[in-house]
C-alpha positions in Angstrom: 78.2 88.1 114.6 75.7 88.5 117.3 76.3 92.7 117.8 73.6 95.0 117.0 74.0 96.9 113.5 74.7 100.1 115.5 77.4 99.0 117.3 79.7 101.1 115.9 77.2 104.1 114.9 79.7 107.0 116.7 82.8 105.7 114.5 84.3 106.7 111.8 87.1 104.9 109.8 89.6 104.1 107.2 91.6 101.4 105.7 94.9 100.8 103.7 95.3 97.2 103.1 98.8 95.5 102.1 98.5 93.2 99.6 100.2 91.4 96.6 98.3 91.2 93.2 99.6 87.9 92.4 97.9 85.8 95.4 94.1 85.0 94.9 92.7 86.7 97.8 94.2 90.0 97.6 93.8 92.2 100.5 91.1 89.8 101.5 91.6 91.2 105.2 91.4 94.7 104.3 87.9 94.2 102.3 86.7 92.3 105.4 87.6 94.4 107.8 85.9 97.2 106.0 82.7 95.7 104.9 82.5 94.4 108.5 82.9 98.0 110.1 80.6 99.5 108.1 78.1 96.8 108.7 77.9 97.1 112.3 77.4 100.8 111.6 80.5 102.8 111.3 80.7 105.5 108.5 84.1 105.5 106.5 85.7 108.7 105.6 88.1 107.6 103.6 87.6 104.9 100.4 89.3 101.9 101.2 93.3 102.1 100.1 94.5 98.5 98.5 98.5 98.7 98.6 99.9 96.2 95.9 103.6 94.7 96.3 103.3 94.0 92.6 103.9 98.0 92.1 106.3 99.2 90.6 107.1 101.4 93.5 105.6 98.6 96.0 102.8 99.6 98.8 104.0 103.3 98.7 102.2 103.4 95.1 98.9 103.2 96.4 99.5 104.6 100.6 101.1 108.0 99.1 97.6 109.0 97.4 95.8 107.8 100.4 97.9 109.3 103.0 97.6 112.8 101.0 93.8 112.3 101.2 93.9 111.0 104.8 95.4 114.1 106.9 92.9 116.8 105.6 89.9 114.1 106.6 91.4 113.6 109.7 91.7 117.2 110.5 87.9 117.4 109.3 87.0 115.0 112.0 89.2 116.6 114.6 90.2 120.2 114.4 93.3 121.3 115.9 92.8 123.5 118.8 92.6 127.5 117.9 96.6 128.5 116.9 97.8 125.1 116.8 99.2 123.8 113.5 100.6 120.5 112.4 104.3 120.4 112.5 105.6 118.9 109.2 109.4 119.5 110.5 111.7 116.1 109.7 112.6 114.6 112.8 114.6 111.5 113.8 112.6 109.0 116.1 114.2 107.6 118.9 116.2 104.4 118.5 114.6 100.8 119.2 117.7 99.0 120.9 120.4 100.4 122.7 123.8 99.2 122.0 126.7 98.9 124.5 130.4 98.1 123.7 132.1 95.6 126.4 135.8 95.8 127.1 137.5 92.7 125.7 137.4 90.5 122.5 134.0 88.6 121.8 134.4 84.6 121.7 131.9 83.9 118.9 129.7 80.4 119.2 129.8 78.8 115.9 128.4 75.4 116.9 124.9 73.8 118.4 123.0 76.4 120.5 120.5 74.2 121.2 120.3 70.7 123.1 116.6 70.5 123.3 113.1 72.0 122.3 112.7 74.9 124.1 109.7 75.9 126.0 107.6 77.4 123.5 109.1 75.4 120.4 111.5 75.8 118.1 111.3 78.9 116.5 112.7 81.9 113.9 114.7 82.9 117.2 115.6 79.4 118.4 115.6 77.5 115.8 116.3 73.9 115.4 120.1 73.0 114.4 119.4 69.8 111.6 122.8 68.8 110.5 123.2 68.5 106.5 124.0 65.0 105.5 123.7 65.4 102.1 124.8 68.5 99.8 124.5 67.1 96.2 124.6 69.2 93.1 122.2 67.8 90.3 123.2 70.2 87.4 126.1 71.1 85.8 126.5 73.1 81.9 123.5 74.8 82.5 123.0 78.5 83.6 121.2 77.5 86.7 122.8 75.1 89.7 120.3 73.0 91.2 120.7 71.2 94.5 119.8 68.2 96.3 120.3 68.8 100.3 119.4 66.2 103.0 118.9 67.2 106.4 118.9 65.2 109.7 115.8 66.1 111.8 116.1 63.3 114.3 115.2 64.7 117.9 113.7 67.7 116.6 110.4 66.1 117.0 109.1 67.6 113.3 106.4 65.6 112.0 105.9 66.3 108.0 103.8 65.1 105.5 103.8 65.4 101.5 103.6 69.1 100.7 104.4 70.6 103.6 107.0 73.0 103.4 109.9 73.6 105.6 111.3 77.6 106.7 115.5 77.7 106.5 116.8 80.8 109.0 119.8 81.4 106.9 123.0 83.8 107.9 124.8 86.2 105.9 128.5 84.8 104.6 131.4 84.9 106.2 133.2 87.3 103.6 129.9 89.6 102.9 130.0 90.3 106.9 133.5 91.7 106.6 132.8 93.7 103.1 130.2 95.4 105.4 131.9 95.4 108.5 135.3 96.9 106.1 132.8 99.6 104.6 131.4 101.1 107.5 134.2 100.5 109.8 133.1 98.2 112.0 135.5 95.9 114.5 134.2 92.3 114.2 135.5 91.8 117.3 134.0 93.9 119.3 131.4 92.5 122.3 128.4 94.5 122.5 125.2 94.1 124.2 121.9 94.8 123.0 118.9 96.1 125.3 115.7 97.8 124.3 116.3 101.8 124.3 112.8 102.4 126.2 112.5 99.6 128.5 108.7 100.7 129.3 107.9 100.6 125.5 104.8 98.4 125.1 105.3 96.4 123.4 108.9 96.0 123.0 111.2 95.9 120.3 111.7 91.9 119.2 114.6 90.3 120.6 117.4 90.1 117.7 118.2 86.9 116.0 121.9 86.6 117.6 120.8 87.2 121.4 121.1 90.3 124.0 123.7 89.3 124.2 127.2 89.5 125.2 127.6 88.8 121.9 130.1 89.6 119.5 129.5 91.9 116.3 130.4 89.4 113.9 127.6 87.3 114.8 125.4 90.5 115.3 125.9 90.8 111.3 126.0 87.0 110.7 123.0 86.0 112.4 120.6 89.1 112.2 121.4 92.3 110.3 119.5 91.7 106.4 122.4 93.8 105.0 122.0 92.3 101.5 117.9 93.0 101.5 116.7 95.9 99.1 115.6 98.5 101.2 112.6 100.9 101.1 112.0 104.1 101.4 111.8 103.8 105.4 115.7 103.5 104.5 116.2 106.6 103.0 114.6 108.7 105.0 116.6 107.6 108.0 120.0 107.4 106.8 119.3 110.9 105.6 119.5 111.7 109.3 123.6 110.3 109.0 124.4 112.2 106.6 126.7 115.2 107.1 127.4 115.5 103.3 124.7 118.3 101.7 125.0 116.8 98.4 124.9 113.0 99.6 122.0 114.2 102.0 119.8 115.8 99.4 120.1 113.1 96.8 118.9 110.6 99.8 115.9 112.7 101.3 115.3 112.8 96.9 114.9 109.1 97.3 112.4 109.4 100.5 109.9 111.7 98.8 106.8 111.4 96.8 108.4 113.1 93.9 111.5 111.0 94.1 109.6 107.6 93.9 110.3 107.1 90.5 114.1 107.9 90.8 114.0 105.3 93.6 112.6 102.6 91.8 115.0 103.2 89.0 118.3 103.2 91.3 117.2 100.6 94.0 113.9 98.6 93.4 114.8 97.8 89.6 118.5 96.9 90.3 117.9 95.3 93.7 120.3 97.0 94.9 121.3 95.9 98.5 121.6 97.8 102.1 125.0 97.2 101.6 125.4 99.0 98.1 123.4 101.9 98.9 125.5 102.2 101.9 128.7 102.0 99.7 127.6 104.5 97.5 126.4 106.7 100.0 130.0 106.8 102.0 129.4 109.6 104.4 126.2 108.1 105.5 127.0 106.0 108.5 124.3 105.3 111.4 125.4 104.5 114.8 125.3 101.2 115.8 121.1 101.1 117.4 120.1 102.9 114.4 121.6 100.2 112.3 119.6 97.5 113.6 116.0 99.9 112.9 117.6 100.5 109.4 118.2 97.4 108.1 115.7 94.1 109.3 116.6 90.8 110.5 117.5 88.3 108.1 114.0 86.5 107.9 113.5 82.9 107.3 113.1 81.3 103.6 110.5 78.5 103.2 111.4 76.1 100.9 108.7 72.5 99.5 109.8 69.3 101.0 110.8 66.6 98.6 111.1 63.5 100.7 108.4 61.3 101.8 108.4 60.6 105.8 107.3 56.7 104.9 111.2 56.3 103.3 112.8 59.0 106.1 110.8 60.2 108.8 114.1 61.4 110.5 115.5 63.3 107.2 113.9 66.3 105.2 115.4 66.7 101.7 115.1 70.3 99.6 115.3 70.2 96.1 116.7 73.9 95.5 117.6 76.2 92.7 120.5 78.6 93.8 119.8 82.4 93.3 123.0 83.7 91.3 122.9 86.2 88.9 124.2 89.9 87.3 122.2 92.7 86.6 122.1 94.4 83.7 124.1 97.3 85.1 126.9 94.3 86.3 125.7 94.3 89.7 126.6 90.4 91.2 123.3 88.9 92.9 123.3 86.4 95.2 120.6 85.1 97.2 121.2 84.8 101.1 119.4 81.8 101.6 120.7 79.1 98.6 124.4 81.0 98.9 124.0 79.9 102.5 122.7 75.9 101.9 125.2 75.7 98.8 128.2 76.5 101.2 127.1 73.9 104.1 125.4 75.9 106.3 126.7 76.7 109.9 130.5 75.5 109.9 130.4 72.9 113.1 133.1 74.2 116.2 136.7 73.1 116.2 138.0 71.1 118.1 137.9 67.0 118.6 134.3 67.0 117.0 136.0 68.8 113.4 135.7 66.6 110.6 133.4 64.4 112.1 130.0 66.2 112.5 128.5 67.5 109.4 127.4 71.1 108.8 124.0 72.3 110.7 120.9 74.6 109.0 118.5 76.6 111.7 115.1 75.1 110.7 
């Protein structure tokens, strides 16, 4: 607050906000930042660009107009060198991770991978195991199946009071891993390791959810790859780049462009159609293994109200939850990741002398 009013009197700027309509303080940042530029003297080229998630085609509504407007202001501001020109040819960016298959079978860990609070806390990446004591269902002959779930937070060191909420790092199911794994013909048991492609890349790419590994491809898909997320355009326009089939190919780099945005919604964003479905009906599109993990996110964590009080259990967390489980109009099955994951237990404990004495575990 203390700089001069001219602080900034030799910059220009722009800004695209993301933001979604239905929260009070929409783009808030973005109007900030801007106001706050131009007040310590910058000039803006460009009028502010607010991207809505409530759009029927998402951000993209809003950033396609802007970008269009951007490039030529840019260009104002800095002129290409004489017989230079911008080069508008596709090309395929290099690959975040590099992925290496091991020689042998992968030994998957199932159970606790955690004994204590790690340095830095528990986290999205090392999340606490709280094993589910309770899994009750509280409906039954209605269309929606609500559930009670109790979980046992004792050691974690989580202190909670009323209305706090609590973030669940779900995995993708058993059977929907090997659906994937079947359609894109992927060995489950396969042990890979995962390392960033550009080791000098500053900043580097986030560790995945399942470890560097060795680890084996099942839990790869289990613990990290958001196969069953809707994609966005970003999608498209890569797994164009897999695509030896013309027709297949076209129809995708369709979806990816400015004038396709309307087809897209009406395929993907209106169906919520899955990474996994477009995948399936895109069959010659397969990415390699690195490009699979820039494709497709991790599996994010769902946050979810507490409804216990710590006064009555200060070492259990209870969620009341409805279960996302649906079809679409065009007969597509819906399921949500999370609430599929808390309505079937959780993590299965190991085998072995502990089995059928421990109770199922959810990454908190």
């Amino acid at each position: 607050k203390s700089l001069p009013p001219d602080s900034l009197d030799s910059v220009s700027f722009s800004v695209f906000g993301l933001g979604d309509s239905s929260y009070a303080k929409y783009n808030t940042a973005a109007k900030r930042l801007a106001r706050r530029l131009e007040g310590l003297g910058a000039s803006c080229m460009l009028d502010i660009g607010l991207g809505d998630d409530q759009d029927r085609a998402g951000y993209d509504q809003a950033l396609d107009p802007w970008l269009a407007s951007l490039w030529p202001a840019l260009l104002a501001k800095c002129p290409l060198p004489e017989g230079a020109a911008v080069d508008e040819s596709a090309s395929l960016p290099p690959a975040r991770y590099a992925v290496g298959v091991l020689a042998g079978d992968a030994v998957g860990s199932n159970g606790r991978e955690s004994t204590g609070p790690p340095a830095g806390g528990w986290s999205q990446r090392q999340p606490f195991l709280a094993r589910m004591l309770r899994n009750q269902l509280l409906t039954s002959g209605v269309d929606r199946e609500v559930r009670h779930l109790e979980l046992d937070i004792a050691g974690s060191g989580f202190v909670y009071a009323p209305g706090d909420i609590v973030a669940v790092q779900p995995r993708n199911r058993r059977e929907e891993v090997e659906v994937f794994a079947r359609e894109l013909g992927l060995d489950l048991s396969l042990q890979v390791s995962i390392a960033p492609a550009d080791p000098t890349s500053d900043p580097p790419p986030p560790p995945p959810l399942c470890g560097w590994g060795p680890v084996s491809l099942s839990e790869v898909l289990t613990k990290h790859v958001d196969f069953m997320a809707t994609p966005r355009r970003y999608f498209f326009e890569m797994l164009a780049f897999f695509c030896p089939d013309g027709d297949q190919q076209e129809r995708l780099e369709e979806f990816a462009s400015v004038a396709g945005r309307d087809d897209l919604y009406e395929y993907c964003i209106k169906q919520k159609r899955s990474c996994y479905e477009v995948l399936r009906d895109f069959p010659a599109a397969r990415p390699p293994l690195a490009y699979l993990l820039d494709l497709i996110g991790p599996i994010r964590p769902r946050l979810f109200s507490i409804s216990s009080g710590p006064s009555v259990a200060p070492d259990r967390l209870s969620i009341t939850a409805a279960m996302v489980a649906y079809t679409s109009k065009t007969l597509l099955e819906r399921r949500g990741v999370c609430t599929s994951f808390l309505a079937s237990g959780g993590v299965p404990r190991p085998s072995g002398p502990e089995a059928g004495l421990s109770h199922p575990e959810v990454g908190l």
